[in-house]
C-alpha positions in Angstrom: 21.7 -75.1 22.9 18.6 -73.5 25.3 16.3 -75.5 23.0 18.1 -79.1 23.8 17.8 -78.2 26.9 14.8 -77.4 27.6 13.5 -80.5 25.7 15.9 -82.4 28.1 14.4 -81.1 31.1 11.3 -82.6 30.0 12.1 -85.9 30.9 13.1 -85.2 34.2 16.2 -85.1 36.7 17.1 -82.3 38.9 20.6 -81.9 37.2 19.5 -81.3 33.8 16.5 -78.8 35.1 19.6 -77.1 36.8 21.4 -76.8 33.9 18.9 -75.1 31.7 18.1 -72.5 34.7 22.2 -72.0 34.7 21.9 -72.0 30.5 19.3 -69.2 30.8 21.1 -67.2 33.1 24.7 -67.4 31.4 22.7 -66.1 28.1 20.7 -63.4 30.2 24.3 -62.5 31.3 25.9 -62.6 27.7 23.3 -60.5 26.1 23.6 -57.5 28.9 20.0 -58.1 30.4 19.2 -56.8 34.1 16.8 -59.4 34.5 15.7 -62.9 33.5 11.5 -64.1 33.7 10.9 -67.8 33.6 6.9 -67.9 33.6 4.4 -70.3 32.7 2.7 -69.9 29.7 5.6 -67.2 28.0 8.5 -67.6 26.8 11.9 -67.2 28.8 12.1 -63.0 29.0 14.7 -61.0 29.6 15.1 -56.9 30.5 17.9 -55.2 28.7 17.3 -51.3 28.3 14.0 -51.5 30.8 11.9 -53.8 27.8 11.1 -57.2 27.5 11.8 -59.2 25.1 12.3 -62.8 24.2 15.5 -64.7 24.9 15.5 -67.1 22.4 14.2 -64.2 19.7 11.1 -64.3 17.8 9.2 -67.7 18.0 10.7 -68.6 21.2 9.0 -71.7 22.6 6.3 -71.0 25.3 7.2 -72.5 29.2 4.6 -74.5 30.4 3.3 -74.0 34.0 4.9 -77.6 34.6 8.2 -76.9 33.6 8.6 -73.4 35.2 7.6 -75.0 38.6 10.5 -77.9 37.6 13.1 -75.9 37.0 12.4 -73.2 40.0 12.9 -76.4 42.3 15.7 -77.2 40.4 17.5 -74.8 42.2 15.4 -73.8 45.4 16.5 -75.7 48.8 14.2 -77.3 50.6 13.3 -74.6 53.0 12.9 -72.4 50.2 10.6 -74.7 48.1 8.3 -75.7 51.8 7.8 -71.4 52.1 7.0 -70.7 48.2 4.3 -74.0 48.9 3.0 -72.4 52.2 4.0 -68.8 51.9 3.5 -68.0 48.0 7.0 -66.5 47.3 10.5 -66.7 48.5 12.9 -63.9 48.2 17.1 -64.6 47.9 20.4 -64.0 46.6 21.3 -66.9 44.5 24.5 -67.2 43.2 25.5 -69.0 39.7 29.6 -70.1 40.4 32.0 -68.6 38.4 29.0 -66.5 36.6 27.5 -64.0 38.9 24.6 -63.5 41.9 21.4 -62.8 41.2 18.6 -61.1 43.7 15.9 -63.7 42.9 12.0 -64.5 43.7 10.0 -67.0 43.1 6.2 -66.9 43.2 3.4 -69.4 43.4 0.5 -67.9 41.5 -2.7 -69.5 40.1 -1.3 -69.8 35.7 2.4 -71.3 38.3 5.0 -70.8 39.6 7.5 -67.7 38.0 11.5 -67.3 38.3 12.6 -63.7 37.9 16.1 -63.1 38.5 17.9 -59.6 38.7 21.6 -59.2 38.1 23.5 -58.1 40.8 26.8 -56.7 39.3 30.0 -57.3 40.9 31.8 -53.6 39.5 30.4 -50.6 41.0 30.9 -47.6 38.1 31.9 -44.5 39.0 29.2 -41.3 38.5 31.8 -40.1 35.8 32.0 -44.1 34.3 28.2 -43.7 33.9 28.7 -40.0 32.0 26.0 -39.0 35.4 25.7 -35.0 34.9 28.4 -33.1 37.0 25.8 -31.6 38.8 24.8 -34.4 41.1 28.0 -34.4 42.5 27.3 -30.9 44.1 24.5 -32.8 45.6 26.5 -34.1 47.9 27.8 -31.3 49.6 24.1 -30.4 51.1 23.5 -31.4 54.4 20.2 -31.4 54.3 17.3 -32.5 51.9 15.5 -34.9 50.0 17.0 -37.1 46.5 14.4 -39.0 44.5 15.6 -41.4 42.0 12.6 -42.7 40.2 12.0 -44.9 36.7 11.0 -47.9 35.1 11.9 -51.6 36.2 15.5 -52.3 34.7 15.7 -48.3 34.1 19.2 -47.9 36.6 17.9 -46.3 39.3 20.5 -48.8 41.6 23.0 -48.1 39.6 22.6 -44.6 39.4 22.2 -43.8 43.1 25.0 -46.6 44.7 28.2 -44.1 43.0 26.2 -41.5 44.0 25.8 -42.5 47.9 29.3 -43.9 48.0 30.7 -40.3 46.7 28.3 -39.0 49.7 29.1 -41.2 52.0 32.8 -42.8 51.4 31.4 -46.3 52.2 30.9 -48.7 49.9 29.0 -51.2 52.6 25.3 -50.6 52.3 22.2 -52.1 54.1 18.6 -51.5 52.5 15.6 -52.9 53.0 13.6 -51.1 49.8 13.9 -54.0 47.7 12.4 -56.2 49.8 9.5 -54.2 50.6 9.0 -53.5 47.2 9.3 -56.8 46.0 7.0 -58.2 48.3 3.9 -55.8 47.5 4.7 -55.9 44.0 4.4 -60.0 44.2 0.9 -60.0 46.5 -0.7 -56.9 44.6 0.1 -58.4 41.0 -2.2 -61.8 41.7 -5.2 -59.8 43.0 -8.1 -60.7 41.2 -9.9 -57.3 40.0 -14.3 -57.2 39.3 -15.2 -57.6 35.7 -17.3 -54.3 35.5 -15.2 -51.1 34.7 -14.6 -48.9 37.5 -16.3 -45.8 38.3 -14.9 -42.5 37.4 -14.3 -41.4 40.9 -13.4 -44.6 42.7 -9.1 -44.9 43.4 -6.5 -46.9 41.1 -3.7 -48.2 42.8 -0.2 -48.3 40.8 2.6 -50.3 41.7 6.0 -49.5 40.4 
């Protein structure tokens, strides 16, 4: 089904670009991923268990750079498509009816412009649905102190520390501006063009996470 799609989408038409972006997602969705890419010059990717792999399985066709700016306008609104052409990225909640809402972003790079959408889950599991060591729940009798929850992209650290805070906390209403921070170095660091020669020893590597 992706495949007709896609090959439809090729010959133009907001709608049917639409409809490939919403065939993507209901498959990223179906398959348990935490994340769907749409980049140029890769095929579709999704995140399931913090690893990439390809949606379509082994052979999947490759996006051009064309297509993956098509279908991210497919969806964008106009506002959104005039900051990605003046800004370089856009960040958003965009919501698929009757499917689910996904924290999105869009990027203008120089191989295109990328879709990566995260899944935003409407059921918040309990630290004891989640089989989360008995321990942490102690945690939150401290009044004082300092709680890291670190790991790799798609690893759970949302979904690890959201039961955790509203066990703290009682409130199930949270603000946080993390994310976007995050997002936004992550998206300007990961186009910057490093020298050819290798790096001395003793000069600093930035990592972003």
């Amino acid at each position: 089904m992706l495949r007709d799609l896609i090959a439809q989408a090729g010959g133009g038409g907001e709608a049917q670009d639409s409809s490939v972006v919403r065939a993507y997602l209901e498959r990223a969705v179906e398959m348990g991923a935490s994340d769907l890419h749409l980049g140029p010059d890769a095929p579709a990717l999704v995140r399931i268990h913090g690893q990439l792999s390809p949606l379509e399985g082994p052979g999947a066709r490759y996006l051009t750079k064309e297509e993956t700016e098509q279908l991210a306008r497919s969806f964008l609104l106009p506002k959104q498509v005039k900051k990605v052409e003046e800004h370089g990225s856009v960040d958003f909640c965009y919501e698929a009816e009757g499917l689910a809402r996904f924290r999105t972003s869009v990027v203008r790079q120089r191989r295109g412009w990328e879709s990566v959408f995260r899944v935003i889950s409407n059921k918040i599991r309990t630290m004891d649905e989640l089989g989360l060591p008995p321990v942490l729940k102690t945690l939150t009798r401290y009044h004082n102190g300092l709680v890291l929850v670190t790991g790799a992209v798609g690893s759970g650290k949302s979904t690890t520390w959201l039961p955790w805070w509203i066990t703290l906390t009682g409130r199930e209403r949270i603000t946080s501006l993390r994310w976007r921070i995050r997002s936004s170095m992550f998206l300007i660091l990961r186009d910057v063009r490093f020298p050819s020669e290798r790096l001395e020893p003793t000069r600093p590597v930035f990592r972003v996470h």
